[in-house]
N, C-alpha and C positions, 0 to 999 in steps of 0.2 A: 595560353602560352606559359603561365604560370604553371601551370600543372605539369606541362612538358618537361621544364627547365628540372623540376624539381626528381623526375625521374629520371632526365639522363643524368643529373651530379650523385642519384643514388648508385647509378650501374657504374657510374666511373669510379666514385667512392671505395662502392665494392670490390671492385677489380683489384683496387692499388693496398686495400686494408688487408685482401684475402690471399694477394700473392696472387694476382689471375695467371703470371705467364710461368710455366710449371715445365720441369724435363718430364718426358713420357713413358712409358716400358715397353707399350706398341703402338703403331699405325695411331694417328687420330680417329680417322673413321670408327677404326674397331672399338675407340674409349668410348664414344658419341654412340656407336650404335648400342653397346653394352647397358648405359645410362636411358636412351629412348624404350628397348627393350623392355626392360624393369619398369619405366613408367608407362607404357602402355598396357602392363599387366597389372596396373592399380596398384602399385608399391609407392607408399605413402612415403616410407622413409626416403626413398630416392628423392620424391618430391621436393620433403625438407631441407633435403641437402644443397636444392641447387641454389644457385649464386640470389636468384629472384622468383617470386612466383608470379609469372605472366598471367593475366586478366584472358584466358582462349574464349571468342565469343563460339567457336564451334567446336567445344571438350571434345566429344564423344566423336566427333571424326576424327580430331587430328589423332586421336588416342588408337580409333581404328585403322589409320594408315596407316601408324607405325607397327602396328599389331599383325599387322597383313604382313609386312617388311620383315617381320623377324627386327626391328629398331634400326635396319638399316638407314644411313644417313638419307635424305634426296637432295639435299643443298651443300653438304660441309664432304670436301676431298682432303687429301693430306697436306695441300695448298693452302687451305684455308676452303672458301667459296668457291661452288663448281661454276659454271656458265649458265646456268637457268638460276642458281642463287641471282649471279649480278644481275641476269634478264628480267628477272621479277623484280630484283631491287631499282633496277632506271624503269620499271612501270609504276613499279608506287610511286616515284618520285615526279612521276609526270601527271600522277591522277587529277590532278589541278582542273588540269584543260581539260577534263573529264566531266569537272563538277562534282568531284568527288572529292575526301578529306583523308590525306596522308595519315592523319591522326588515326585513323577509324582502324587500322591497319598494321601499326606498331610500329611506321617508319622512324617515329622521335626516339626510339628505344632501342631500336636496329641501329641505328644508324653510328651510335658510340661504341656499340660492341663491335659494328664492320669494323669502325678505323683503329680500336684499340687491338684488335685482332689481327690487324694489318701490320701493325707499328711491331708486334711480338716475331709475327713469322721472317720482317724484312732483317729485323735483329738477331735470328739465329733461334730466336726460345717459342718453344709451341706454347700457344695459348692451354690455359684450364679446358679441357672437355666440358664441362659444366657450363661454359658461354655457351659454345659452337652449339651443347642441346637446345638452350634457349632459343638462340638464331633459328636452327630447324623446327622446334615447336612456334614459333613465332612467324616466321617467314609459311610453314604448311597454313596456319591460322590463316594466316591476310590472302593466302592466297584462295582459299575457301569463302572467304568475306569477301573478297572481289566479287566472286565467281555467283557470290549470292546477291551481290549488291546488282550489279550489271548484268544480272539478267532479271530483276527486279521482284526481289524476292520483298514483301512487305508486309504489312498485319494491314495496310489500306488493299493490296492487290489481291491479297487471300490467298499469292503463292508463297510456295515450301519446297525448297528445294533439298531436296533429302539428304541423307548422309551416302547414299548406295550412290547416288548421281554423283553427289561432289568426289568420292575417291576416281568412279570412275574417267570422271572429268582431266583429276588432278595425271591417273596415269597414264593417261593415254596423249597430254600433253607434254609429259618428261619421256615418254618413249620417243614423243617423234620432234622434241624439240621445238615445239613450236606456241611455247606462253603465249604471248604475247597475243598474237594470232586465235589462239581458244579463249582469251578472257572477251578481248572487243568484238569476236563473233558473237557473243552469247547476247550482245545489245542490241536492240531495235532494228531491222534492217529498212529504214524510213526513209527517204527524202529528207521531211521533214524534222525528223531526232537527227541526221548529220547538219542540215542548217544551220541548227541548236549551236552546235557543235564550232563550227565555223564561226558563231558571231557571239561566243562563249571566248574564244580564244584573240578575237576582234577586242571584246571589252577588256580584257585582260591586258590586251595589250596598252592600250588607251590610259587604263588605270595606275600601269607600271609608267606610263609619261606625263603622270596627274590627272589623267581624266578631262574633261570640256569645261569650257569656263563657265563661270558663274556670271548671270546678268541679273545687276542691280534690279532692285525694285523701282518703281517710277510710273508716272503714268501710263494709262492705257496706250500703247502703242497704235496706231492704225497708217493702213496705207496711203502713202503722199507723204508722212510727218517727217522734221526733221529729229537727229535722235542720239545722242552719243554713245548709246547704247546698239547701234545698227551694226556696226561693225563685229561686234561680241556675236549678234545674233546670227551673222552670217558666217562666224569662224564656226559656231556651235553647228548651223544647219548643215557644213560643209562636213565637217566630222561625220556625223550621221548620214551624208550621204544623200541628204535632200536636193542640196545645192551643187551644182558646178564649179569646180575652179574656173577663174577669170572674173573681170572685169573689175570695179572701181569698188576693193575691197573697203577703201579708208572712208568712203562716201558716209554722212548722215542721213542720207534720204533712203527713208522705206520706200527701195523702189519697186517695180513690179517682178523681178527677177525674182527676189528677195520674196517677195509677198506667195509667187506661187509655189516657190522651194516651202516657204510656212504653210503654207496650206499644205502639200503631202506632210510635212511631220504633223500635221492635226489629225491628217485620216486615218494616218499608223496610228496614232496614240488614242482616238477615238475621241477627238475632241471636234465640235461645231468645225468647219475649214472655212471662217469665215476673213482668215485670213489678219484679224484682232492679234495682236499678243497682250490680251488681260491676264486675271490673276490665275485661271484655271491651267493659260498654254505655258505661264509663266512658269509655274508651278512643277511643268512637265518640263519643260526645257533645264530647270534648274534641277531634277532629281540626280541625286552621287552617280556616277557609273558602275559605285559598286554596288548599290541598291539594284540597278538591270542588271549585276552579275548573279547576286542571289535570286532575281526573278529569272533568267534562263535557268540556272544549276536544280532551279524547285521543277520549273516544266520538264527539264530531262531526267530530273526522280521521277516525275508522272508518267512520261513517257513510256520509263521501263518497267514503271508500275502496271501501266495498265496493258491488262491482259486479251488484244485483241482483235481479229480475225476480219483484216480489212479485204474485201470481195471486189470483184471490178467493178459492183455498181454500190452507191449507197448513200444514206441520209446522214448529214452529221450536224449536229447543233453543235453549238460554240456557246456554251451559259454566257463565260464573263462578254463576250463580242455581242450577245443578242443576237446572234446570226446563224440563219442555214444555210446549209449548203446540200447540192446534187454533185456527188459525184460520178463521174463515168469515166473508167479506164484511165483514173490518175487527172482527168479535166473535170474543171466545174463548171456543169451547165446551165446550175438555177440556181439563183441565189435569193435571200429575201431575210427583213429583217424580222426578229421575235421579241414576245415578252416571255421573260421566264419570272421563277416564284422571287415570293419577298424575302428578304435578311431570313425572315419569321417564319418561311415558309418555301425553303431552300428547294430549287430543282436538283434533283439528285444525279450524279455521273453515276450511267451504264450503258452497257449495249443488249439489244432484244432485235428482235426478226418481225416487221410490218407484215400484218399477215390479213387486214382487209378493211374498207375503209366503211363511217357508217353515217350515210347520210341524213337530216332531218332529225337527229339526234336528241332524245330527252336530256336534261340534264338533274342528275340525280343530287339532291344538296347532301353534302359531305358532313358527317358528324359536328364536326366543330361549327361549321355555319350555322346549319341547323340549330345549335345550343344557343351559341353566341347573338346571332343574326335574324333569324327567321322566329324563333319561337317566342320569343319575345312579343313581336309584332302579330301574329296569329293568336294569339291569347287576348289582345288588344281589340282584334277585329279581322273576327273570320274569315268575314267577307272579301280581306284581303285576296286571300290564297286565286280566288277565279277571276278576279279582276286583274289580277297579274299573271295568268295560266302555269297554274300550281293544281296541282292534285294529289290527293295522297292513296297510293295503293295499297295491298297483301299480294303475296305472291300465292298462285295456286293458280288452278284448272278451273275456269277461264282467272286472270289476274280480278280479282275484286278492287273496286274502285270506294275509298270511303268518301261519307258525305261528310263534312267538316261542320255542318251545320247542327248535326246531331251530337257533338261532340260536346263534352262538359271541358272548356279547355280550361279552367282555372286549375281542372286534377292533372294535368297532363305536364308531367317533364318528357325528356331527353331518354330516360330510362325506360320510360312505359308509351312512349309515340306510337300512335296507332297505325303505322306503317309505313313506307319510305316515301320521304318526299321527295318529289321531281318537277321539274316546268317543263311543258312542253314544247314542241318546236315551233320555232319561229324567229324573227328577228330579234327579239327579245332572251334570246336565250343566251346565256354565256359561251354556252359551247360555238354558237352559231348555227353554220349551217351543214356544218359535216366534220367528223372526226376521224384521226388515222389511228388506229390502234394495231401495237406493238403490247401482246399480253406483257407483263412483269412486276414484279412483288409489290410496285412501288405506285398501283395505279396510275401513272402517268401516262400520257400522250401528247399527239398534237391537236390543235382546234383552231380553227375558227372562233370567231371574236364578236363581241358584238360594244366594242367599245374600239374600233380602228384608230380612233384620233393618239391613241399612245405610242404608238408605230414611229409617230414624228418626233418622241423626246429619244433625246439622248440616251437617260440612265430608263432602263426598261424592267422592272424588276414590280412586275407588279399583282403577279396571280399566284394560285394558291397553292403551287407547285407544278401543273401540266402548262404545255406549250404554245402557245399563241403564234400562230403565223399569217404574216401580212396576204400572203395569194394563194389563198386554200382552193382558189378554184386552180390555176397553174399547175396545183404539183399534184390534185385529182386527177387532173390531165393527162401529167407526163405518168404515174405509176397506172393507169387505166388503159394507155394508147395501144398496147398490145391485146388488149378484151375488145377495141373496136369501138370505146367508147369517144365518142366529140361534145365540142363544148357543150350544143344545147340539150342532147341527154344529162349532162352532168351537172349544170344548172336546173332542166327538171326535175331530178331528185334531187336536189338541192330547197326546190321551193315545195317537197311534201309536204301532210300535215304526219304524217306517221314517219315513222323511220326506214332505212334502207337497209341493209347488211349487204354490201360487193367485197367478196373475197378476191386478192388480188390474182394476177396469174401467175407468179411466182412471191414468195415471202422475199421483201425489201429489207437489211441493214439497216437499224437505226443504229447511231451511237451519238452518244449526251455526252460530250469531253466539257472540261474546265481548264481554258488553255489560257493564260493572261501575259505569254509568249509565244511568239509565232512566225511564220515565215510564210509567204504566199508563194502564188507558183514564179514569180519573177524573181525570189529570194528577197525579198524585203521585209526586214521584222516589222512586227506589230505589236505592240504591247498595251495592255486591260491594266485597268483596276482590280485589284482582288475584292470582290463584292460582296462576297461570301466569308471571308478572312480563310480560305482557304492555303493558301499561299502559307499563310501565317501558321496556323495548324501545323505544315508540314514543315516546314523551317524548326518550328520548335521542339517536333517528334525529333529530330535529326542534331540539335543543340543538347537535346536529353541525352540524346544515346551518346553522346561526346562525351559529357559530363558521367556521365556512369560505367564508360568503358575507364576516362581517366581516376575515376575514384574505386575503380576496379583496381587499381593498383595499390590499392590504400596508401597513398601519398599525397594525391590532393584534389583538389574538385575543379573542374574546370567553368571558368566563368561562365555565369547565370546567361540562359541564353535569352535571345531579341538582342543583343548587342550587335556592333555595325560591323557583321561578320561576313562573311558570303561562308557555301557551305562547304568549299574548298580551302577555306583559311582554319 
């Protein structure tokens, strides 16, 4: 806010020290387009001349749209502002409920030359040409940045939306009038990204009334107790929508009404629904409202981030939730909980094409195990490896199998291993007993498990990047049911001692999202931990770019970001 303040006292500054509002010799436009002209053709001195030099996050277009134009004006009339100036300017100013930041945009810098420009033309004296270019170069800019923002142009999504798109974009929205209408088409066309949206503009509202109260610390709460804190917790649950208006609001008994409105805000939040308010649900109940405004405003960055071709049928993990899902024609027909990787050993967001699943599956130990884990203990005692059904290969015509016994292991690293190690199948194996593989750069999949008891914790983050799912026989099932296959085929190859390879009969949609906001199909949010500090990553990408577009003005730096911001403030 500091940084803002300090640019509009400079634009107003300059106005009053330069003499902004000036008699003219012709038309406005014709001064403005004369001034764009020359700077669109790389005329430096123009540049110097003018009142301010704007920070353009996108030079090279706006340069080329005036260049295309001959400098003709697209915003500034002999009036001042034409009608797609002010349409543009009531969009940035709502980009709020967008999750998006005014700032990003040049509204704190517009916004002094609008009204100082208004104040000249109501009084008889045209403003300086030298604003009204700025306005136009500023106003084309945000409007290119919108256009880049919202259709979720990023260095996470690996889109670029060019400069040929963006003019095209830009003229073919002032031909037919309709801003507003081409900026918000370019976003997500989701369900789920409008939900966002809708409980983006909820919290906002909420936050403009203070937000939900705060409930004291105090003993573990549980059901039956009395509690002078009950009342708070049913104003709170009531806010969010857990709880029904009515009945014996002032009451101190946790009573069962109460207890199952806490239980749903446990499920949303992903906490035990034991129906307790200890220190974890406390914890949640008590987070700012502005903190769930920067957790929606990051998911609908992700959203337009991610670049991706949802099909009527498909698989989608959910990292931060532990959870999959089957989708079909917008329903979810399976669901089931996961483990995914540790802090140390991050599942990664993407999407790939299921392309065949593979039963009785060896499991091949991954370099770093290998180093870490395994060779250690094989240098120790050989005899390990068969007693735990470990073999080591070469590859070749037929695969050669080595004997481990004949090995000198005390000369043996990681660097010189005599070939890949693997365990074979069986219940013993990590993999378990069948695997889905979706080829992609990142070796990942899903598997079968042979440690199910983790299924039942909460926080599930506990393999080495690939997928863990609770009912590998279920979704065998459901992506086989068209090959003809049934359960006890699918459990015979299940209990081989070799492996299987079944190509599916069509390639299945996997997508790996990290969603720590959400809406289900009844419209009810849910919101994750950020487990990964993903969340956090991108908040701070987005506090950079604040801070470099505002010290882009060489005036001042905008406060250090992680402050209690959302990313529309």
């Amino acid at each position: 806010m500091k940084g803002i303040l300090v640019i509009i006292f400079f634009l107003l500054s300059t106005v009053l020290l330069s003499g902004g509002a000036v008699c003219l010799a012709s038309p406005l436009p014709d001064e403005v387009s004369r001034i764009l002209a020359r700077l669109s053709q790389g005329d430096e001195e123009t540049l110097v001349r003018l009142p301010a030099r704007p920070p353009l996050s996108r030079e090279e277009a706006v340069l080329a749209f005036y260049r295309l134009r001959d400098g003709e004006p697209a915003w500034v009339g002999n009036l001042g502002l034409r009608a797609g100036g002010h349409e543009l300017i009531e969009f940035l100013r709502g980009v709020g409920d967008l999750g998006l930041c005014s700032d990003h945009y040049h509204l704190a810098a517009i916004e002094p030359l609008l009204d100082l420009s208004g104040d000249s033309l109501r009084h008889g004296v045209l403003f300086d040409p030298g604003y009204f270019a700025l306005l136009e170069l500023m106003l084309t800019d945000a409007f290119f940045g919108l256009a880049a923002d919202l259709a979720g142009e990023s260095p996470e999504s690996g889109r670029e939306i060019s400069t040929r798109d963006l003019l095209r974009l830009l003229n073919r929205s002032l031909a037919k009038g309709d801003l507003t209408a081409t900026l918000l088409g370019l976003q997500p066309d989701r369900h789920q990204f409008a939900d966002l949206l809708v409980e983006l503009q909820r919290l906002r509202r909420l936050s403009a009334l203070g937000g939900w109260p705060a409930i004291p610390a105090g003993p573990t709460l549980r059901p039956g107790m009395r509690d002078d804190r009950v009342p708070l917790v049913r104003q709170r649950l009531l806010l969010d929508g857990d709880l029904d208006p009515g009945g014996d609001w002032d009451s101190l008994l946790y009573d069962p009404e109460t207890v199952l409105a806490l239980k749903s805000f446990q499920r949303r939040h992903g906490i035990a629904d034991d129906g307790v308010i200890g220190p974890i649900t406390l914890t949640e109940l008590n987070r700012p409202v502005e903190e769930r405004i920067r957790q929606v405003e990051i998911n609908l960055v992700r959203w337009r981030n991610e670049n991706r071709d949802y099909r009527e049928r498909y698989v989608q993990v959910n990292i931060a939730a532990y959870r999959l899902d089957v989708i079909e024609l917008g329903e979810t027909v399976m669901s089931m909980p996961v483990v995914v990787g540790t802090p140390y050993r991050k599942t990664p967001s993407f999407s790939a094409s299921m392309r065949y699943i593979e039963f009785a599956p060896f499991w091949y130990v991954p370099p770093t195990i290998l180093r870490e884990d395994k060779l250690p203990v094989i240098r120790r005692d050989p005899g390990w490896l068969k007693r735990h059904h470990y073999e080591i290969v070469r590859w070749g015509r037929p695969t050669e199998l080595v004997d481990p016994m004949r090995i000198n292991w005390r000369r043996i690293r990681p660097e010189n291993f005599p070939g890949l190690l693997r365990q074979r199948p069986g219940p013993w194996n990590p993999l378990g007993r069948v695997k889905f593989m979706f080829p992609n750069r990142y070796s990942v999949y899903l598997h079968d498990t042979d440690s199910p008891n983790l299924f039942a914790r909460l926080d599930r983050t506990y393999s080495s990047g690939c997928i863990r799912i609770e009912r590998p026989l279920d979704l065998a099932l459901y992506l086989l049911r068209a090959a003809g296959w049934d359960c006890d085929r699918i459990i015979e190859a299940m209990e081989r001692s070799e492996p299987l390879r079944v190509d599916l009969p069509e390639p299945v949609q996997v997508h790996i999202v990290y969603w720590t906001a959400w809406a289900d199909a009844g419209g009810r949010m849910h919101y994750r931990n950020d487990i990964y500090q993903r969340d956090a990553d991108l908040e701070l990408a987005w506090q950079r770019r604040l801070a470099d577009e505002t010290e882009g003005w060489q005036l001042a730096k905008a406060g250090a970001p992680g402050q209690n911001r959302s990313l529309s403030q």
